[in-house]
ROLO-851109 format. One record per residue (C-alpha): residue in three letters; x, y, z. Coordinates in Angstrom, 2 decimals, padded with zeros to 5 digits. Layout:
! ROLO-851109
<r "ALA" <X Y Z>>
...
***
This chain:
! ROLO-851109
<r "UNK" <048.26 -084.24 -118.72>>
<r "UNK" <049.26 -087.34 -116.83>>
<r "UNK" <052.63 -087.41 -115.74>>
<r "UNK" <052.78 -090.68 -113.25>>
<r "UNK" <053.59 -093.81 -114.93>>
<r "UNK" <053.94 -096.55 -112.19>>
<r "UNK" <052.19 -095.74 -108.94>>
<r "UNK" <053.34 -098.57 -105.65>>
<r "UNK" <051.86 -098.94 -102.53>>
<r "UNK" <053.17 -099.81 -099.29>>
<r "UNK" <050.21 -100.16 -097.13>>
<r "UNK" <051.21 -100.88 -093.06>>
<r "UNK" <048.80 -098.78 -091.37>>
<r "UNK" <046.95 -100.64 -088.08>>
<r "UNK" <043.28 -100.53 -087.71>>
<r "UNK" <043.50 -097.93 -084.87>>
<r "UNK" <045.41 -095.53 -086.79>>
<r "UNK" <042.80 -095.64 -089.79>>
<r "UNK" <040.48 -094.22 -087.45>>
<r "UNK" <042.75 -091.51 -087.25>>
<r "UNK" <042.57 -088.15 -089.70>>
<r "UNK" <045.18 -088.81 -092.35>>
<r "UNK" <048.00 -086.30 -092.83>>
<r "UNK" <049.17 -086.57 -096.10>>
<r "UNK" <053.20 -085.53 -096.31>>
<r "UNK" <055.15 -085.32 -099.95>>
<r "UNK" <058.67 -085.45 -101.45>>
<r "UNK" <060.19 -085.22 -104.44>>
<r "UNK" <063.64 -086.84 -104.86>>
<r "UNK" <066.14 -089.36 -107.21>>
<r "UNK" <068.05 -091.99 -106.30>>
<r "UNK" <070.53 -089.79 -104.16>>
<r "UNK" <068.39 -088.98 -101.72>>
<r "UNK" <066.70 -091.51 -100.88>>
<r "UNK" <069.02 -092.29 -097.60>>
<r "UNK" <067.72 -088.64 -096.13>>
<r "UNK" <064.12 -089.23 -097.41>>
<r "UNK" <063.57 -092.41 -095.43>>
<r "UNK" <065.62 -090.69 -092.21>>
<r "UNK" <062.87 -087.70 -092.93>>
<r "UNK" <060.04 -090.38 -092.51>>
<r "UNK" <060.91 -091.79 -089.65>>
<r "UNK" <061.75 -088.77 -087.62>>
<r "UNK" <058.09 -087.69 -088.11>>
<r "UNK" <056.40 -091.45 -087.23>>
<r "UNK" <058.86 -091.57 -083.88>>
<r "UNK" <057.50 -087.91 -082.66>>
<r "UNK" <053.99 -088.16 -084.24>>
<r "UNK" <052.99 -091.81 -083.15>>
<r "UNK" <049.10 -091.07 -082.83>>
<r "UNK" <048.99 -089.52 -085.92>>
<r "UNK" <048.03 -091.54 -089.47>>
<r "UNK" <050.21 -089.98 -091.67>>
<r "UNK" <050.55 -091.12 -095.17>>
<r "UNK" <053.49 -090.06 -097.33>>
<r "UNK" <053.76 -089.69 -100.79>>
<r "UNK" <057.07 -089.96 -103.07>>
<r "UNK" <057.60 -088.82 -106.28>>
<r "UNK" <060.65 -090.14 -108.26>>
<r "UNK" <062.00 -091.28 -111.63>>
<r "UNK" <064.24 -094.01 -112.49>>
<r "UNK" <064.49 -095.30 -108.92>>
<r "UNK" <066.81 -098.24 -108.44>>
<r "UNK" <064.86 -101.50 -107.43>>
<r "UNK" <066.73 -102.24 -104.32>>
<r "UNK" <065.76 -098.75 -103.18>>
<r "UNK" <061.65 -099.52 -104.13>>
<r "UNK" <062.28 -102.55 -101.86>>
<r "UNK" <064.11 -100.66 -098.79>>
<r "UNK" <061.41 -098.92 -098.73>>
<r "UNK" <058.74 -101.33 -098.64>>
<r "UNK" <060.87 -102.34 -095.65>>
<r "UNK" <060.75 -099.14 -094.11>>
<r "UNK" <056.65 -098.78 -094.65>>
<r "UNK" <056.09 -102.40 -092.93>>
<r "UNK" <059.21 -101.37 -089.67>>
<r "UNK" <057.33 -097.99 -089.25>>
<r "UNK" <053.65 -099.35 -089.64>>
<r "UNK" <053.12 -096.47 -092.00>>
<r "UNK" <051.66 -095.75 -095.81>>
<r "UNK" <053.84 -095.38 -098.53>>
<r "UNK" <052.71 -094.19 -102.27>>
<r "UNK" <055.53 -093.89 -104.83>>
<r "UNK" <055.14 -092.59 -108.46>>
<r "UNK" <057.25 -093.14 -110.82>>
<r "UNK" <056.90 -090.07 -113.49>>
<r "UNK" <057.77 -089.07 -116.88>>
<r "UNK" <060.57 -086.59 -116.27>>
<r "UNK" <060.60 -086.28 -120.52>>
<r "UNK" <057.34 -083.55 -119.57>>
<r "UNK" <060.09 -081.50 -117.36>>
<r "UNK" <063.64 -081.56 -119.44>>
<r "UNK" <063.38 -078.59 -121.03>>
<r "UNK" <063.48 -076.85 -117.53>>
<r "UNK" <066.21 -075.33 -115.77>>
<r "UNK" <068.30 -077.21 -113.41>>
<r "UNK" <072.05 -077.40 -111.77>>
<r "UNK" <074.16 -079.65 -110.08>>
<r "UNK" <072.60 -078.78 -106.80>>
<r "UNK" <069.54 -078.19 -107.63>>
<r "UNK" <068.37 -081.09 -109.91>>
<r "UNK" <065.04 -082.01 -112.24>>
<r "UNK" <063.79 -083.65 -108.84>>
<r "UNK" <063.28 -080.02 -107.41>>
<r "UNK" <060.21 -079.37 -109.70>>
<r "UNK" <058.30 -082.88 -108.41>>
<r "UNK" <056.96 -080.81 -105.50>>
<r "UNK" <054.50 -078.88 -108.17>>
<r "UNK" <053.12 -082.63 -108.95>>
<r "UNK" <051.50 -083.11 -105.97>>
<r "UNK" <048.31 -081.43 -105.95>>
<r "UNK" <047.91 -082.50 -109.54>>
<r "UNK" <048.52 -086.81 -108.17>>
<r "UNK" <046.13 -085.76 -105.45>>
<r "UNK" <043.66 -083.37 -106.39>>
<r "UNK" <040.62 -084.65 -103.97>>
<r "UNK" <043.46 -083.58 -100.43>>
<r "UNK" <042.50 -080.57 -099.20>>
<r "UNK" <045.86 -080.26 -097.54>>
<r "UNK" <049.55 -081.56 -098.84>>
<r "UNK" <052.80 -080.97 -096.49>>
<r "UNK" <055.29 -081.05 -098.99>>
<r "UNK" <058.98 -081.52 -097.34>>
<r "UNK" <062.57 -081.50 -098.76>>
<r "UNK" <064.30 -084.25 -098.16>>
<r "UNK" <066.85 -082.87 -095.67>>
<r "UNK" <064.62 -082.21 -093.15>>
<r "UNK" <063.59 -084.05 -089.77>>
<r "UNK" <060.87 -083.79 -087.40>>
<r "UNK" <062.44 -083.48 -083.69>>
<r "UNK" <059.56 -083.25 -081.81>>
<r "UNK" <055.31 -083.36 -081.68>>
<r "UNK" <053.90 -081.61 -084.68>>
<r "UNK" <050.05 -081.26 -083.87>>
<r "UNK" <050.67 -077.41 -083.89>>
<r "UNK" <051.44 -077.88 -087.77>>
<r "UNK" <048.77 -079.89 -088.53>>
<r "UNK" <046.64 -077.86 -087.14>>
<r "UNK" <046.89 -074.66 -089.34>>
<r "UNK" <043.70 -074.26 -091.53>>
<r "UNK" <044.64 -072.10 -094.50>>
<r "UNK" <041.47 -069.46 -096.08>>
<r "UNK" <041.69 -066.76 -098.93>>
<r "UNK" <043.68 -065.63 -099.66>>
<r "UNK" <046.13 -067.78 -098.86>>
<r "UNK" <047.89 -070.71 -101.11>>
<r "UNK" <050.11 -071.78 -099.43>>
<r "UNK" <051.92 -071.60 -096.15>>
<r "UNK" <055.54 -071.34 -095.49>>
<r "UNK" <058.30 -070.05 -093.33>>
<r "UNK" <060.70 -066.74 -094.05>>
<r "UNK" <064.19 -067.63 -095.10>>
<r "UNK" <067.28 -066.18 -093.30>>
<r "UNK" <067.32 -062.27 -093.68>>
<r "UNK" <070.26 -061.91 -096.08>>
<r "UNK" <068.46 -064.41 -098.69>>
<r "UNK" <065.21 -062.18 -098.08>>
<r "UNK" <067.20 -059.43 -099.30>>
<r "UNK" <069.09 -060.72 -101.43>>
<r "UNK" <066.75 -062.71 -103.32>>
<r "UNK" <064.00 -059.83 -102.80>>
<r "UNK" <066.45 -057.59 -105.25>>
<r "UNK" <067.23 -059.92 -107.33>>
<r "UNK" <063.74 -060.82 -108.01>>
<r "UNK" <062.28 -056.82 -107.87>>
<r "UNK" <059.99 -057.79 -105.16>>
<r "UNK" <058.71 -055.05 -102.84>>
<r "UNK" <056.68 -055.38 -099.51>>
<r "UNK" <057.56 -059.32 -099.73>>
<r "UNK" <058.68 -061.67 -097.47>>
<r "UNK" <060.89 -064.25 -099.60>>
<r "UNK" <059.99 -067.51 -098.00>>
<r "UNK" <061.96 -071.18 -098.44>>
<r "UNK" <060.29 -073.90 -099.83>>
<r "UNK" <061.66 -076.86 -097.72>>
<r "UNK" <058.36 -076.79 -096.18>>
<r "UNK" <054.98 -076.32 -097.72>>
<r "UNK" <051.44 -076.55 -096.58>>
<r "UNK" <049.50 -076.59 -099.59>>
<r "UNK" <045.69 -075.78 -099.97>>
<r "UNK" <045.11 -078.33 -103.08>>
<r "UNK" <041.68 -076.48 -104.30>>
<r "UNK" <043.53 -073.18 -104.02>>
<r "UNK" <046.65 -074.18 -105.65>>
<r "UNK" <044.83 -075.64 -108.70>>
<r "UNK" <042.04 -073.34 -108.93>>
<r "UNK" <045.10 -070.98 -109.36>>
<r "UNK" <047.14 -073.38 -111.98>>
<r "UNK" <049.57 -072.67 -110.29>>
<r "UNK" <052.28 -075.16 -112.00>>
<r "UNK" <051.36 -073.87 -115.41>>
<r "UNK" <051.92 -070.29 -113.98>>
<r "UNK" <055.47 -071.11 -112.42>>
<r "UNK" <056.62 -073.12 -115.84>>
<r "UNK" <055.79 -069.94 -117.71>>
<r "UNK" <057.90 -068.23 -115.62>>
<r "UNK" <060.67 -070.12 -115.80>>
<r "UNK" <060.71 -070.58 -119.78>>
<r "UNK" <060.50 -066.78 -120.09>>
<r "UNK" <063.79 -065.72 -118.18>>
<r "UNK" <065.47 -069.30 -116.84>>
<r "UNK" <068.47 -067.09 -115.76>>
<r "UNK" <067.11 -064.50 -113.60>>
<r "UNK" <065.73 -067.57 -111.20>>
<r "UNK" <069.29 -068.77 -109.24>>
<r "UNK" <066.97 -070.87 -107.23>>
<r "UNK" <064.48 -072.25 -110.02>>
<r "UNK" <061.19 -073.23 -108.52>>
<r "UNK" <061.73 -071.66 -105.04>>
<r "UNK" <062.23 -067.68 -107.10>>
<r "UNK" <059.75 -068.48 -109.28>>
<r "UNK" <056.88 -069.14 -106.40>>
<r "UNK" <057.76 -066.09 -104.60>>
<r "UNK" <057.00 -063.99 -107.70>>
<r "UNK" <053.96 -065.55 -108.45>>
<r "UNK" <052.68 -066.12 -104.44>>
<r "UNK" <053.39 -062.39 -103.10>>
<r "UNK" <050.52 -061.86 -100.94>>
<r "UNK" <049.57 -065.55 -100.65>>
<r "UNK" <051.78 -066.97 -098.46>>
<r "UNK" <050.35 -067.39 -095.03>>
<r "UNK" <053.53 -067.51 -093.01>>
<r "UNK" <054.49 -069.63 -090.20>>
<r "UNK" <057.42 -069.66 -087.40>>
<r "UNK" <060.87 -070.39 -088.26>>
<r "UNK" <060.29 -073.19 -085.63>>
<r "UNK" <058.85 -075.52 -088.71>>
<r "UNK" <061.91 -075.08 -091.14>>
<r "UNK" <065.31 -074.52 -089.10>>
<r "UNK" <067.97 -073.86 -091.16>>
<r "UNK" <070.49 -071.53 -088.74>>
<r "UNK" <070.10 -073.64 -085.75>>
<r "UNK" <072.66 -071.25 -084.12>>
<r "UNK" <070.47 -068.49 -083.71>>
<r "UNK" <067.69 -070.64 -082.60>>
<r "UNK" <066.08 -072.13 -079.15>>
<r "UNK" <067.16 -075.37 -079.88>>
<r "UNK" <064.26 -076.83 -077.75>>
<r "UNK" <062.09 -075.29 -079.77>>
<r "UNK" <062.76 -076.51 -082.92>>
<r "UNK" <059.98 -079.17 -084.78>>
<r "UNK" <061.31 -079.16 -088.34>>
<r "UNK" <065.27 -079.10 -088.56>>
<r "UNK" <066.29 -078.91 -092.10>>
<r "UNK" <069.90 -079.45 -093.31>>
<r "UNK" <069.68 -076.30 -095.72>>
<r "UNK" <073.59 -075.61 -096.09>>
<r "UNK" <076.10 -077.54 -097.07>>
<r "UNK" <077.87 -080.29 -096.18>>
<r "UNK" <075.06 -082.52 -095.78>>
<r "UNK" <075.03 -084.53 -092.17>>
<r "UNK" <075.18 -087.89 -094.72>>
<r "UNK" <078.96 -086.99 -096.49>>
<r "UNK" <082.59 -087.23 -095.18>>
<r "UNK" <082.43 -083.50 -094.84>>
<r "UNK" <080.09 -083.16 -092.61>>
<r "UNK" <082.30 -085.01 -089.46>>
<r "UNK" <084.93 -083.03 -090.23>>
<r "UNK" <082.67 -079.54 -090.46>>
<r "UNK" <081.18 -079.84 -087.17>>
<r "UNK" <081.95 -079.98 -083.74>>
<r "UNK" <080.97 -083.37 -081.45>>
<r "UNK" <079.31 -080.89 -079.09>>
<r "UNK" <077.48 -079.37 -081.57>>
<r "UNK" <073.95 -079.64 -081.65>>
<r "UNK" <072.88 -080.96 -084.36>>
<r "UNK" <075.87 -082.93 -084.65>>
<r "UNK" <074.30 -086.72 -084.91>>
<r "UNK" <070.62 -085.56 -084.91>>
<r "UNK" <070.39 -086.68 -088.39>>
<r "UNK" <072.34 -090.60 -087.67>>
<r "UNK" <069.70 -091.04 -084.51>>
<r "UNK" <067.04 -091.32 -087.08>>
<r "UNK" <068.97 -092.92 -090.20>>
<r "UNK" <069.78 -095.93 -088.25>>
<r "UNK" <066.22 -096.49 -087.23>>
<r "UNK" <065.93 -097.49 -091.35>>
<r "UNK" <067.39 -099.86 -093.66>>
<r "UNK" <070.28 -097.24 -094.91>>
<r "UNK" <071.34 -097.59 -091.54>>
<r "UNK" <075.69 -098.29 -091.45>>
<r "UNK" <075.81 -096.80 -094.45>>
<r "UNK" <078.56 -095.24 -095.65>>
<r "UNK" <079.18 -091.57 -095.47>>
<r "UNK" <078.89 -090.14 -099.39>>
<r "UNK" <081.87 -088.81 -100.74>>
<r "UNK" <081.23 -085.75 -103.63>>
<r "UNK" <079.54 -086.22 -106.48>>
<r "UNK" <079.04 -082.59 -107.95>>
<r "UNK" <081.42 -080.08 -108.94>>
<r "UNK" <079.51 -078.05 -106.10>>
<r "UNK" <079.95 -080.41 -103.30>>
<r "UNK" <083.57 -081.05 -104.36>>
<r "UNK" <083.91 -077.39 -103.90>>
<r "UNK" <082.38 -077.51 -100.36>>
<r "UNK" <084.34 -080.50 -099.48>>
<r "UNK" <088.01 -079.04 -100.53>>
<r "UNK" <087.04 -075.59 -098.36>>
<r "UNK" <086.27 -077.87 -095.32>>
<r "UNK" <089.33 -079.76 -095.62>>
<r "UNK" <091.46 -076.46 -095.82>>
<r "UNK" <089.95 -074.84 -092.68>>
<r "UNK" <090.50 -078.10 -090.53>>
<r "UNK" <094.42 -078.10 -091.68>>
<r "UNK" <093.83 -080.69 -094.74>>
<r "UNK" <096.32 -078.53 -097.52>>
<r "UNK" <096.99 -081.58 -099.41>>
<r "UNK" <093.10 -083.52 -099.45>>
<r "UNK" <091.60 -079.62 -099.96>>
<r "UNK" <093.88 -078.76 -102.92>>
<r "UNK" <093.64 -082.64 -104.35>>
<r "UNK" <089.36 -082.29 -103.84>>
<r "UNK" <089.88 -078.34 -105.41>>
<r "UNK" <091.40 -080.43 -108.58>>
<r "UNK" <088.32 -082.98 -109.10>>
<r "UNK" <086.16 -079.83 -108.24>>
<r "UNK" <087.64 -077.55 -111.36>>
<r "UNK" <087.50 -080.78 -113.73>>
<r "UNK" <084.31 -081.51 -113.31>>
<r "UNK" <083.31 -078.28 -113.29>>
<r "UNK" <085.08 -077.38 -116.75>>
<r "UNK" <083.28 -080.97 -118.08>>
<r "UNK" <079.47 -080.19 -117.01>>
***
């Protein structure tokens, strides 16, 4: 089954980095994310200069001006874009939620696009590269390992470990990916998760991600925390290659200023990189979810805001009474 329907190519790799091995890096996103996406991509060319990496998008319904801002970024960054455009029509009768849209299932795509890779790094979005990732490129994955990935915070282990009746496993986030292509599709893996999903869509609060733990116990070569960050606070900050922007607010909304302290860390980690693209001075996001409406009225309240919190609390039970 075929499910790309346009495939572009933004091609501004020099000579001397052809020589190089290629890398080859996927997301999956929509039109909202597109702003983090291109701040993901260029946090990985600044830190990994020598290296050819070659990223590939999967999307639907992308705006035009978006295609073209990224052509833009491809040509500024001297880097290789592929974008498919796909027939999300195959996917709607799966699962989704506000924050966890149809996009989220694009990362199963992948290895079906690009079948002849022995390796895919598939990455959410949200996260940036802060420093030299040779270390991660470096990992060669054998029997009987699928995939690799890193542990998510202890309480979702547990959490999601009971939920899901899963015993002797390590419940691992999918930000981050290293897929062995051969392995994964030798394994039909995709077919195998979709099944899943169909047969109890409600027992899966986090879709895709639940779903690949179940079917990946003992398959899941794991890796440090250092390649997907997501509580920064318990962390040696100097340490840290991937940083992903789990939680919410996101570091792109008008929450997120108001969430987190100047001297924080990770404060304007995310801006550094945004404004090396063409989304650069754009404006923070206000909600646009019943979820992140929620999130955005609870960080009002704790910095003082009664009357934005309580108006934002208002949008958040409307919309959440219309979805």
């Amino acid at each position: 089954m075929s499910y790309v329907q346009e495939k572009f190519s933004f091609a501004y790799t020099n000579s001397s980095q052809k020589e190089q091995p290629c890398y080859h890096l996927g997301y999956g996103v929509d039109d909202n994310y597109m702003r983090c996406l291109a701040t993901s991509i260029t946090s990985f060319c600044a830190n990994n200069p020598k290296r050819n990496l070659i990223f590939h998008i999967i999307t639907a319904g992308l705006h035009t001006q978006n295609r073209e801002k990224l052509k833009e970024l491809a040509e500024n960054l001297h880097t290789t874009i592929y974008l498919y455009t796909i027939d999300t029509a195959k996917l709607l009768t799966l699962p989704s939620f506000a924050h966890l849209p149809l996009a989220t299932y694009f990362r199963f795509l992948f290895p079906l696009i690009l079948p002849q890779e022995k390796y895919i790094y598939y990455l959410d979005a949200d996260i940036v590269c802060l420093r030299d990732a040779t270390n991660l490129f470096s990992i060669n994955l054998e029997k009987p390992y699928l995939v690799a990935a890193v542990p998510d915070l202890p309480w979702m282990n547990k959490k999601r470990n009971t939920a899901l009746s899963l015993e002797n496993h390590t419940y691992f986030n999918a930000g981050l990916l290293i897929i062995n292509v051969p392995a994964w599709n030798d394994f039909k893996v995709m077919d195998k998760v979709l099944s899943i999903l169909h047969a109890d869509p409600k027992r899966y609060r986090y879709l895709d991600q639940d779903a690949l733990n179940v079917l990946l116990t003992q398959k899941i070569y794991y890796l440090p925390s250092i390649y997907n960050t997501i509580d920064y606070h318990h962390s040696a900050v100097d340490k840290i290659v991937l940083l992903h922007f789990a939680a919410h607010p996101k570091p792109w909304t008008v929450a997120w200023n108001i969430h987190i302290d100047k001297e924080d860390f990770a404060y304007d980690i995310y801006h550094k990189y945004e404004q090396m693209t063409p989304w650069k001075n754009s404006p923070l996001e206000y909600p646009k979810n019943y979820k992140d409406m929620k999130v955005y009225s609870k960080v009002l309240r704790k910095k003082g805001y009664w009357k934005e919190s309580l108006i934002w609390y208002w949008h958040y039970l409307l919309k959440k009474i219309a979805k």
